[in-house]
C-alpha positions in Angstrom: 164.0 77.3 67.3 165.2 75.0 64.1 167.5 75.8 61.4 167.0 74.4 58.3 169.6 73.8 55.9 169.3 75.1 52.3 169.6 72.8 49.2 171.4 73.8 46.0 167.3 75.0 44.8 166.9 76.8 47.2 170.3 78.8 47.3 169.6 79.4 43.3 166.4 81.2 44.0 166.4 84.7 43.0 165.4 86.6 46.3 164.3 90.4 46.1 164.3 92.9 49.1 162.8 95.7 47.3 159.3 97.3 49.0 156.6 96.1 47.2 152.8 96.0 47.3 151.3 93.6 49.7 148.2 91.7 48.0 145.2 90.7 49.7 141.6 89.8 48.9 138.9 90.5 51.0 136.4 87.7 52.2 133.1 89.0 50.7 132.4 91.4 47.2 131.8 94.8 48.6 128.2 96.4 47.5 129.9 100.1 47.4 132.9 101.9 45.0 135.2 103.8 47.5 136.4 107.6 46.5 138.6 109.5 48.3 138.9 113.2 47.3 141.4 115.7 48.8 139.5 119.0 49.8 142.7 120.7 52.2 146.2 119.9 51.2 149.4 121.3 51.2 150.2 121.4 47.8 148.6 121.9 44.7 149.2 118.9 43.3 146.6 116.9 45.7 144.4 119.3 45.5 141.0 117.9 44.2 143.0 114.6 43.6 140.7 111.6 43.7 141.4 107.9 44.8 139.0 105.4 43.6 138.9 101.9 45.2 136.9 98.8 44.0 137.3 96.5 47.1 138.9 94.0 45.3 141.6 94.2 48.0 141.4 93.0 51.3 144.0 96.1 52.4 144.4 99.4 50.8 147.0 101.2 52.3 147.7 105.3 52.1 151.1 107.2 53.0 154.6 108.0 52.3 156.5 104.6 51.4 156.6 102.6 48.6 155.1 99.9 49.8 151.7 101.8 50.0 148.9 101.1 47.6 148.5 104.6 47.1 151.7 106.8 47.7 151.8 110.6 48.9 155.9 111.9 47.8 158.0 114.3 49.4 156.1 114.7 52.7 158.7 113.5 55.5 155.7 114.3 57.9 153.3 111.4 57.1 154.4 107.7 58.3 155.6 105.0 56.2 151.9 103.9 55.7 149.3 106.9 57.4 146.6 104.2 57.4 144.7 101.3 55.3 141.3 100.7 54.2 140.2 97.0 55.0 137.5 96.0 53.2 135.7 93.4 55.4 132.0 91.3 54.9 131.9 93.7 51.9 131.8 97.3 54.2 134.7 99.3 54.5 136.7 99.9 57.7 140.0 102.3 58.6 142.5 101.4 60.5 144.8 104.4 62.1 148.6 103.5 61.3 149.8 107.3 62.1 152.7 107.0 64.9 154.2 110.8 65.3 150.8 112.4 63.7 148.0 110.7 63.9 144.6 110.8 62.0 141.4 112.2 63.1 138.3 111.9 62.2 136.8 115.9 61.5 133.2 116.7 63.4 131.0 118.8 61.1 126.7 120.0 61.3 125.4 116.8 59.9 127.8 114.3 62.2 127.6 113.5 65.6 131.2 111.1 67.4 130.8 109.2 70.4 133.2 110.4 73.4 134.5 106.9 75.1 136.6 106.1 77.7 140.4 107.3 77.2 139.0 109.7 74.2 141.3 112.3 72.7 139.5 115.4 71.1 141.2 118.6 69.6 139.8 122.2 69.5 140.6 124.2 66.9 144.2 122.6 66.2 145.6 124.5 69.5 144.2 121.9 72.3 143.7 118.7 73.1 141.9 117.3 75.9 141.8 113.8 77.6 138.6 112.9 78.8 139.8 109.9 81.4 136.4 109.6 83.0 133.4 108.6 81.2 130.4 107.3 82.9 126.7 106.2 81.9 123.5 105.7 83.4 123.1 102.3 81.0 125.6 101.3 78.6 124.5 103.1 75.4 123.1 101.0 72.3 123.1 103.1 69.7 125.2 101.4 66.9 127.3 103.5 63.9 125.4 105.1 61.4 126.4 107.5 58.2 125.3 110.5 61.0 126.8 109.1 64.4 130.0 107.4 64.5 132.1 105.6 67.2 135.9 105.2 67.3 135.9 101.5 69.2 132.7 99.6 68.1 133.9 96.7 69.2 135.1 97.9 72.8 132.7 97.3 75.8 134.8 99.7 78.2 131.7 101.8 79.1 131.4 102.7 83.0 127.7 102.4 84.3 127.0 104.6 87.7 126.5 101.7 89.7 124.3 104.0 92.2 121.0 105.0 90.0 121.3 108.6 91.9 125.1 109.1 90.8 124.8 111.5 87.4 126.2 110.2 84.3 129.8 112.3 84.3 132.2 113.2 82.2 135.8 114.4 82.9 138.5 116.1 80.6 142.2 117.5 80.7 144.4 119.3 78.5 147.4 117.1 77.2 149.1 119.5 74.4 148.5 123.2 73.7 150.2 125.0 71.2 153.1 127.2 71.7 151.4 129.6 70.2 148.5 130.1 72.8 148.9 131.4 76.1 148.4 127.8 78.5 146.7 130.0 81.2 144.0 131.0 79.3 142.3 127.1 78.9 140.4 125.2 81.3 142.6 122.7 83.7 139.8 120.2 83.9 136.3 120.4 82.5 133.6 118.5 84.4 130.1 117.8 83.2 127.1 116.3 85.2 124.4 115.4 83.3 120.9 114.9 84.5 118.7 118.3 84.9 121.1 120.1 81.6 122.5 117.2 79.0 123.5 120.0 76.7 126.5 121.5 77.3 128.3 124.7 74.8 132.2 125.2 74.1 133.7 128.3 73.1 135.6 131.4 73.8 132.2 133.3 74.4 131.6 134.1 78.3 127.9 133.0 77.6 128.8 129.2 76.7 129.1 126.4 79.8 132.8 125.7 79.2 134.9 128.7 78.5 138.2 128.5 76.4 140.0 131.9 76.4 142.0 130.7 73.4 142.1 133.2 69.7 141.8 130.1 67.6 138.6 128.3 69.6 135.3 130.0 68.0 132.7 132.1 70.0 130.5 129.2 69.9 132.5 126.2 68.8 131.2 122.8 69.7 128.7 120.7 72.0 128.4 118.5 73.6 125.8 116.5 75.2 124.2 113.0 76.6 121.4 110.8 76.0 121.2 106.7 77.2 120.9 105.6 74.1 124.0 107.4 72.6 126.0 108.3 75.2 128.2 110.8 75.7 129.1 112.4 72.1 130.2 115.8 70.2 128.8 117.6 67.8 128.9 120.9 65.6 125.0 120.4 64.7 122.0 123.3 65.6 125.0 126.2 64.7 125.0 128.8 61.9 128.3 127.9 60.9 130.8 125.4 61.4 133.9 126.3 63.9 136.8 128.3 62.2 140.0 125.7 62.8 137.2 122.9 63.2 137.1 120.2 65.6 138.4 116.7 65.7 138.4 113.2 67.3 141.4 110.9 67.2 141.2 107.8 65.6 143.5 106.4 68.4 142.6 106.5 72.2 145.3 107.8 74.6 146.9 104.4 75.5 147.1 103.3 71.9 149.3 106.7 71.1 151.6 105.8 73.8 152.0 102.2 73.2 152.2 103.3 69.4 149.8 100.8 68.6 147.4 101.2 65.8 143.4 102.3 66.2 140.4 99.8 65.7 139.0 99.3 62.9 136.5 102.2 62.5 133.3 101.9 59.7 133.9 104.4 57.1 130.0 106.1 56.3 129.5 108.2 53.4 130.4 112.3 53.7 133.3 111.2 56.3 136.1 113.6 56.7 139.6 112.2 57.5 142.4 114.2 58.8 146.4 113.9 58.9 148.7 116.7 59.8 147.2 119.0 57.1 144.9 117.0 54.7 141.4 117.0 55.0 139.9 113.9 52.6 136.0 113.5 52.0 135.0 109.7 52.0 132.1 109.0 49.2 130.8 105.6 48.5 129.3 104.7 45.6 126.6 102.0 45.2 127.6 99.2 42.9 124.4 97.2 40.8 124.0 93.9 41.4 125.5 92.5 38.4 128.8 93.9 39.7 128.3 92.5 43.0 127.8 89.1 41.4 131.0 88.9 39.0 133.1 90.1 41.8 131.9 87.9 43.8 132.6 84.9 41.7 136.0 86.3 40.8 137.0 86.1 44.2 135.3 82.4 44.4 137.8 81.2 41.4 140.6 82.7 43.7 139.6 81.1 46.6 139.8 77.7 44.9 143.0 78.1 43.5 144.7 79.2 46.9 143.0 76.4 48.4 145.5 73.9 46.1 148.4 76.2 46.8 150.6 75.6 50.4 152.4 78.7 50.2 148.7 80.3 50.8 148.3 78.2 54.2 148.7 81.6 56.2 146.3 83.8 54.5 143.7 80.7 53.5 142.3 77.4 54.9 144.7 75.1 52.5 144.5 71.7 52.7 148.6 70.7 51.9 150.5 67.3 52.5 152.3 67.8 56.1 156.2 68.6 56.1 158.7 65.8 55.8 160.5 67.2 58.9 157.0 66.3 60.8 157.0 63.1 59.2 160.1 62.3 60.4 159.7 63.4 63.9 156.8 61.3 64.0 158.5 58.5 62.5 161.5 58.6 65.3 158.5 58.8 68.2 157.0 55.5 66.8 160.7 54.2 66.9 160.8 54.7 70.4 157.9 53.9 71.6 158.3 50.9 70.3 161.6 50.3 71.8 160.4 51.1 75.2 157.1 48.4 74.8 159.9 45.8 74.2 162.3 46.5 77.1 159.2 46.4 79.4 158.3 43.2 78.2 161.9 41.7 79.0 161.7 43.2 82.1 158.0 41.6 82.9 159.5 38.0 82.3 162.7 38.5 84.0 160.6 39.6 87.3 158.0 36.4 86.8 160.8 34.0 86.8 162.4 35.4 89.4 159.3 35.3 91.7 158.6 31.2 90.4 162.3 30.5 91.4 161.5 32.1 95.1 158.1 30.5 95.6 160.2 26.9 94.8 159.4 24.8 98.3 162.6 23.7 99.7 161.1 20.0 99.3 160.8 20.1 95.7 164.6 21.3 96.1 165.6 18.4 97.3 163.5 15.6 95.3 165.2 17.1 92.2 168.1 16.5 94.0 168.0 13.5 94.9 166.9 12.6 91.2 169.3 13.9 89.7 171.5 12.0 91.6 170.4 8.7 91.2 170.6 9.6 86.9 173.9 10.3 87.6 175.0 7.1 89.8 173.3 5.6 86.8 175.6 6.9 84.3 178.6 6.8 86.9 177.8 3.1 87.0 177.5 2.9 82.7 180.7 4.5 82.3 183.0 3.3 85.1 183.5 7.1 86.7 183.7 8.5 90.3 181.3 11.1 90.0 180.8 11.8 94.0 181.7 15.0 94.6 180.1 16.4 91.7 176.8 14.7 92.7 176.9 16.1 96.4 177.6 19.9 95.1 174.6 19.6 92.7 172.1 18.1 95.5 173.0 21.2 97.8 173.2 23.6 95.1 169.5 24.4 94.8 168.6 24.4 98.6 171.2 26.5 99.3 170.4 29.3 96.9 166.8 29.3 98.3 168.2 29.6 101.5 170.5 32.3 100.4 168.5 34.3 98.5 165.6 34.5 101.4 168.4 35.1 104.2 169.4 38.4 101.7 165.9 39.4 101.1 165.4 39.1 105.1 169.0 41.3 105.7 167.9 43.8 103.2 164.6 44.4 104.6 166.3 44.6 108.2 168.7 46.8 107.2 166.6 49.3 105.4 163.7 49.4 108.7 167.2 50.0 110.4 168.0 52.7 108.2 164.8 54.3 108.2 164.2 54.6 112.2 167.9 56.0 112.4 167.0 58.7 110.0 163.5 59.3 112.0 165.9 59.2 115.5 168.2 61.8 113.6 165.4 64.2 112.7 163.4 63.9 115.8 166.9 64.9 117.7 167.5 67.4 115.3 164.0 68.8 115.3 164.1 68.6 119.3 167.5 70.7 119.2 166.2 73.4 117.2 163.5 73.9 119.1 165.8 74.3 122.3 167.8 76.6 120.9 165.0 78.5 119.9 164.0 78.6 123.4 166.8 79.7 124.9 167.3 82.5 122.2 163.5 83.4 122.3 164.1 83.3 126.5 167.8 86.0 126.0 165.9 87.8 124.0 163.2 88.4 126.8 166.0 88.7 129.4 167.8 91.3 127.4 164.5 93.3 126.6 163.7 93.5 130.2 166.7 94.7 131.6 166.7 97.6 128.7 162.5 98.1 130.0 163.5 97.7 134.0 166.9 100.4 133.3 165.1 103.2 132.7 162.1 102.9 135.3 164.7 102.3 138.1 166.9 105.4 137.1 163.8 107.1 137.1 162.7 106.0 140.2 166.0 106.7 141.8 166.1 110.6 140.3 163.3 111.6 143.1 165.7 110.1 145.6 168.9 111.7 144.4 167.2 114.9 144.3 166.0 115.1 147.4 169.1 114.0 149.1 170.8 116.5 147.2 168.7 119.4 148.5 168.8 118.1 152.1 172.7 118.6 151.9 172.2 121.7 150.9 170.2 122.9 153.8 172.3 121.1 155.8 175.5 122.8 154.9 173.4 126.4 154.5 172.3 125.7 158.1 175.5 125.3 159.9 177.0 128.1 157.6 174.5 130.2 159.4 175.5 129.1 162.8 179.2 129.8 161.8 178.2 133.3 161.0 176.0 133.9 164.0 178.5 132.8 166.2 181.4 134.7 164.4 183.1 137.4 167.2 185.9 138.2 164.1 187.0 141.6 164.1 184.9 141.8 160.2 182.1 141.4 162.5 182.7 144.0 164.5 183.4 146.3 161.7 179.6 145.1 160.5 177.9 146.3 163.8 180.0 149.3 163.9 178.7 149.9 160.0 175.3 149.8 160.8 175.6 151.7 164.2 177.0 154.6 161.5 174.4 154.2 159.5 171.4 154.6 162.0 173.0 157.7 163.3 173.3 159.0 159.7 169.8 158.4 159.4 168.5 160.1 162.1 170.9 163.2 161.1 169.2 162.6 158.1 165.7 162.8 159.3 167.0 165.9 161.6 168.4 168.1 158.4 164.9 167.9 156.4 164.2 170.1 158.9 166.8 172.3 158.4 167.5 174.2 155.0 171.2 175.2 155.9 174.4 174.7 153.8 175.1 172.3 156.6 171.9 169.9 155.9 172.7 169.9 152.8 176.5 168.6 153.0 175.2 166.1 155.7 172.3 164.9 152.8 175.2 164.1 150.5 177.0 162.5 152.6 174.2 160.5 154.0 174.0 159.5 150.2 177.2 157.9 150.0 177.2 156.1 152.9 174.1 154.7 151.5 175.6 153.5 147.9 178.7 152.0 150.5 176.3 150.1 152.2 174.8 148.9 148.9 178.3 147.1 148.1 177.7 145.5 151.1 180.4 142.6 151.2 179.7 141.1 155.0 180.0 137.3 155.5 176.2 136.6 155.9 175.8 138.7 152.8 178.1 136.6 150.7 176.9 133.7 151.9 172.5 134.6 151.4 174.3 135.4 147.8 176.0 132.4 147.1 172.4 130.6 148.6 170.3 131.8 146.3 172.4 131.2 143.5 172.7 128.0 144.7 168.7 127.6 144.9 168.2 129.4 141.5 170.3 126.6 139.7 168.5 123.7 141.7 165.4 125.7 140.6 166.4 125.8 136.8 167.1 122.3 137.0 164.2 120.8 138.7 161.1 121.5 137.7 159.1 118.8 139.2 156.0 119.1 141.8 158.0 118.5 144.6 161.0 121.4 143.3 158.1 123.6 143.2 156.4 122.9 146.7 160.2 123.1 148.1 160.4 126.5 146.8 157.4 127.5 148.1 158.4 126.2 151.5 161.8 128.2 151.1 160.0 131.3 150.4 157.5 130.9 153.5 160.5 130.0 155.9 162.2 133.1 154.6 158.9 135.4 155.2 158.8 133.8 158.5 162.5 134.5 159.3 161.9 138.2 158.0 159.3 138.8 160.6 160.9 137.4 163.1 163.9 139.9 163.0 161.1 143.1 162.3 160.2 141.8 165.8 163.3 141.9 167.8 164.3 145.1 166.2 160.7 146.3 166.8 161.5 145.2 170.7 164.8 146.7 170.9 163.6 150.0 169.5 160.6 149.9 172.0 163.5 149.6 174.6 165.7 152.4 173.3 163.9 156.2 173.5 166.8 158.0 172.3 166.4 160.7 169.5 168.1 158.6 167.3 166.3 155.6 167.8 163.0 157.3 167.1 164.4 159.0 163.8 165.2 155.1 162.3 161.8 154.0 163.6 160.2 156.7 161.4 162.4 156.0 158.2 161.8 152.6 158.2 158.0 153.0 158.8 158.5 155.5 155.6 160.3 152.7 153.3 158.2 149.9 154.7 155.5 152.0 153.2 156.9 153.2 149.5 158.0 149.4 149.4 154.4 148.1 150.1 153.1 150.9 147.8 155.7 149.9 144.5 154.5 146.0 145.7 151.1 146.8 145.5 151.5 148.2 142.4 153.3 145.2 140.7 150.5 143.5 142.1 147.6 145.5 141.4 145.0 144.0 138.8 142.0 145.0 139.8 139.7 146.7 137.2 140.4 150.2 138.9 144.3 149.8 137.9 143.4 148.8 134.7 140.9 151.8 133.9 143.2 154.1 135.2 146.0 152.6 133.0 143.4 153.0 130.1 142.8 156.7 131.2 146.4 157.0 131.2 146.5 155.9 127.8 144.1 157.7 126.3 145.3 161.0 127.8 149.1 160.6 126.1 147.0 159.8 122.7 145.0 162.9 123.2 148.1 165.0 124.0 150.3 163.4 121.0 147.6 164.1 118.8 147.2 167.9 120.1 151.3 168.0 119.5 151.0 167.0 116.1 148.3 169.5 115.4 150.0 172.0 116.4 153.2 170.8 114.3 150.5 171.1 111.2 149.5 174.6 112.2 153.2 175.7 112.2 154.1 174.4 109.0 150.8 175.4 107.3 151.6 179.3 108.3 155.4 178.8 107.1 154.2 177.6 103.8 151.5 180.5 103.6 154.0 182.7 104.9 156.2 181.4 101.8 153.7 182.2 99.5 153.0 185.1 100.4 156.6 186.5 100.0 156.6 185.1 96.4 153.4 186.6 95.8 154.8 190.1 97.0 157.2 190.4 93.9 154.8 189.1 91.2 152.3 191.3 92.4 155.0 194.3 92.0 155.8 193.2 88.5 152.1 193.4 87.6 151.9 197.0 88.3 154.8 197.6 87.0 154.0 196.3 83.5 150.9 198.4 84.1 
């Protein structure tokens, strides 16, 4: 960016900032007079108001500034300029300038609008809907007309099903519904298929295709429907009357709202109805004769020629003015240079040819000039009586030598830069080498680290199994020669043990002896038996203590381990200590068969008996056959029945209380009765 400098004319010039009417003239005469009449307003000033235009402006603009062509006071709802007429190639066109409300275009029984891609349409001034997917079978053709018009003419966004089998399909949702209107009575997303139905009805009615439950959205309001030529479009047309709040079409798509930019430039058709905010105004164009057409035309032809002469028109018209002076200049300083440049080149050029004559000098030649030149000056050493030896002999060598001198420093210089060069190549192929090395080795820890975290984990894990079972086979170990301690234990708490369960046999015989007795005595010796029986219960005896402190032992190793080989060990444990039970059934068994006293035979017979009830309360636990389960069924059954009989009975009860009541309060009414008689 430049900055210019202002002269004493130009700082003299009057400047005004005041808003002010923009002119413009359109390109071709227009063949139609433009009149805008207001038919809704808020006021009754505008109210059948009129705006004629002649289309001799390129731009008519409408709204609430003062730089508008036509301005609408006092309405801090409209923009600074609503929109413009552009009179274009002698139609007319509007262009949408609206940023907080924006126009619309109003969809009546004679008019049909074209629904495109990112279309916004409003029902009824309560809802508006998006329609984000629009898709065709071909892309339509049919161009604008005074009946069917199209927001983008110039837009070739249309989506064509690229399968011929996929329906054409259109796709709406709401954006804005008033505050006023309940948002759950409206349709989230309307979807339409055409194909076997391309007519499709809007309204509050249950009978139309799309329902809106909304008070200000007519019965029947709108349609709309599809064809290949036209598209997808809306429509008010084949009704008895037009909708009650109407329906519109924004001038604007969705994405030009948001980005606030303005609409396309739309063709205005006769019997149009624009809307903004709360105005509704009815287009009408007017056909011009011919001898109008003609003296506008050439009016704007004498226009044309004078802008043509005048540079300050250069943006808005092809003018032919004299370029700037500060491009003059500029070019001026470029020739300068360039020129400058050509003549340094040329010094260098001869510079670098003598140099390369002087070096391709034989050494010969060298020394024949030499060796003239000496001889002229013995000649003139000789004329004017001078010793002139030494000088001679440094101007013989001088040429030679500089040959030789200057070839010798070429030669070094070109040594020393090869040199130079295969150093650096050494340096990076070292370099180069190194940094692959260390990538190695790093690459090579890195692999060394990540196997010792891999091998960790699968050699703990292989040496758990081991641990485990070592731990166990200490255990047994230690349980084992507990066991042998307490076997061979002759203490005086054993003693007391065998003495204990000597008692206890002979209580059980008595025991056996008084069910057969139903004396006072029998009864004393049952009680007694009883708590003898809860004693040995708290049985605290050595092997006792130590079978406890075993299978607590087991239970936690149990809880703990829970792998296959836990599980078989268990199973093992519990098979060694059936086999062990056995085993001491049998030596009792033989010891009993060897004693035939009284007593003997009583414990026999009681422990047959609890064998038994244990084997029976077992088999229970155990019992799943289908006979347990009917019977538990039966069992079921039977306490429903008898609940239910109990709470009939309840019923019963309280039914002859309450009649019972009743009748007691009857009693007294009754006696009033025939008293009053």
């Amino acid at each position: 960016m430049k900055l210019n400098e202002l002269n004493a004319d130009q700082l003299s010039s009057a400047s005004n900032l005041q808003r002010s009417i923009f002119e413009t003239y359109p390109n071709q005469a227009a063949t139609h007079k433009l009149h805008m009449k207001f038919e809704s307003v808020d006021t009754e000033e505008l109210k059948d108001l009129e705006i004629s235009f002649e289309g001799n402006h390129g731009v008519f603009k409408v709204g609430e500034g003062e730089g508008n062509h036509y301005q609408i006071p006092n309405d801090k709802k409209l923009w600074e300029s609503q929109f413009m007429i552009v009179c274009k190639d002698g139609k007319y066109y509007i262009r949408d300038l609206g940023v907080v409300h924006t126009s619309r275009i109003k969809v009546d029984k004679t008019t049909e609008v074209r629904i495109q891609q990112d279309s916004l349409i409003d029902l009824g001034k309560v809802v508006h809907y998006h329609f984000d997917k629009v898709t065709h079978s071909v892309a339509p053709s049919a161009e604008p007309s005074s009946g069917f018009y199209v927001m983008r003419p110039n837009s070739n966004d249309y989506r064509v099903e690229e399968d011929a089998q996929d329906p054409p399909t259109l796709r709406a949702r709401p954006t804005w519904v008033s505050s006023d209107e309940n948002k759950d009575l409206i349709q989230k997303e309307i979807i339409l298929e055409a194909g076997q139905q391309n007519d499709f009805s809007i309204g509050r009615s249950m009978k139309r295709d799309v329902q809106i439950k909304l008070k200000a959205v007519s019965a029947d309001h709108c349609n709309v429907q599809y064809t290949p030529q036209k598209g997808w479009f809306i429509s008010e047309k084949g009704k008895d009357k037009l909708s009650s709040n109407g329906t519109f079409v924004f001038m604007k798509s969705q994405g030009q709202m948001a980005d606030h930019e303005p609409s396309d430039l739309i063709p205005l058709h006769d019997g149009m109805i624009i809307s903004f905010i709360n105005y509704e105004i009815r287009v009408n164009l007017e056909k011009k004769d011919a001898q109008e057409v003609e003296d506008a035309q050439a009016a704007l032809q004498k226009v044309f020629e004078a802008s043509s002469k005048t540079p300050m028109m250069g943006d808005t018209f092809k003018a032919q003015a004299e370029p700037s002076v500060q491009e003059e200049k500029a070019q001026a300083q470029e020739e300068e240079k360039e020129e400058v440049r050509e003549e340094v080149q040329q010094v260098e050029d001869a510079a670098s040819e003598k140099k390369e004559e002087k070096e391709e000098t034989p050494v010969e030649e060298a020394v024949e000039q030499a060796q003239d030149a000496n001889a002229n000056n013995q000649e003139e050493e000789n004329k004017e009586g001078t010793p002139r030896s030494t000088y001679n002999n440094q101007e013989e060598n001088k040429p030679a030598e500089d040959a030789k001198s200057a070839k010798a420093e070429s030669e070094k210089a070109e040594e020393a830069k090869v040199e130079e060069a295969a150093v650096e190549d050494k340096k990076e192929e070292a370099a180069s080498e190194k940094a692959q090395e260390e990538a190695k080795e790093e690459a090579q820890a890195e692999a060394a680290e990540d196997n010792k975290k891999e091998e960790s984990p699968r050699a703990e894990a292989k040496a758990e199994p081991a641990k485990q079972e070592e731990a166990k086979e200490e255990a047994k170990e230690e349980a084992q020669a507990e066991a042998a301690e307490d076997k061979k234990d002759d203490s005086p708490k054993a003693a007391k043990e065998e003495a204990k369960i000597e008692a206890q046999e002979e209580a059980k015989v008595e025991a056996a002896e008084d069910k057969k007795d139903d004396s006072p005595k029998a009864e004393a010796a049952k009680e007694e038996a009883k708590v003898e029986a809860a004693e040995d219960k708290k049985d605290d005896s050595p092997r006792a203590e130590v079978a406890k402190e075993e299978a607590k032992v087991e239970a936690a190793e149990d809880k703990k381990d829970d792998s296959p080989r836990a599980e078989a060990a268990k199973e093992e444990a519990k098979v060694e200590a059936k086999e062990e039970a056995k085993e001491d059934a049998k030596s009792e068994a033989a010891e009993d068969k060897k004693d035939d006293s009284p007593k003997a035979e009583a414990a026999k017979v009681e422990v047959k008996e609890e064998a038994k009830v244990e084997e029976k309360k077992d088999d229970d636990k155990k019992d799943d056959s289908p006979k347990a389960e009917a019977a538990k069924e039966e069992a079921k059954v039977e306490a429903a029945v008898e609940d239910k009989k109990d709470d009939d009975k309840k019923d019963d009860d309280k039914k002859d209380d309450d009649k019972k009541d009743d009748d007691k309060k009857e009693e007294p009414a009754a006696a009033d009765k025939e008293g009053a008689q």
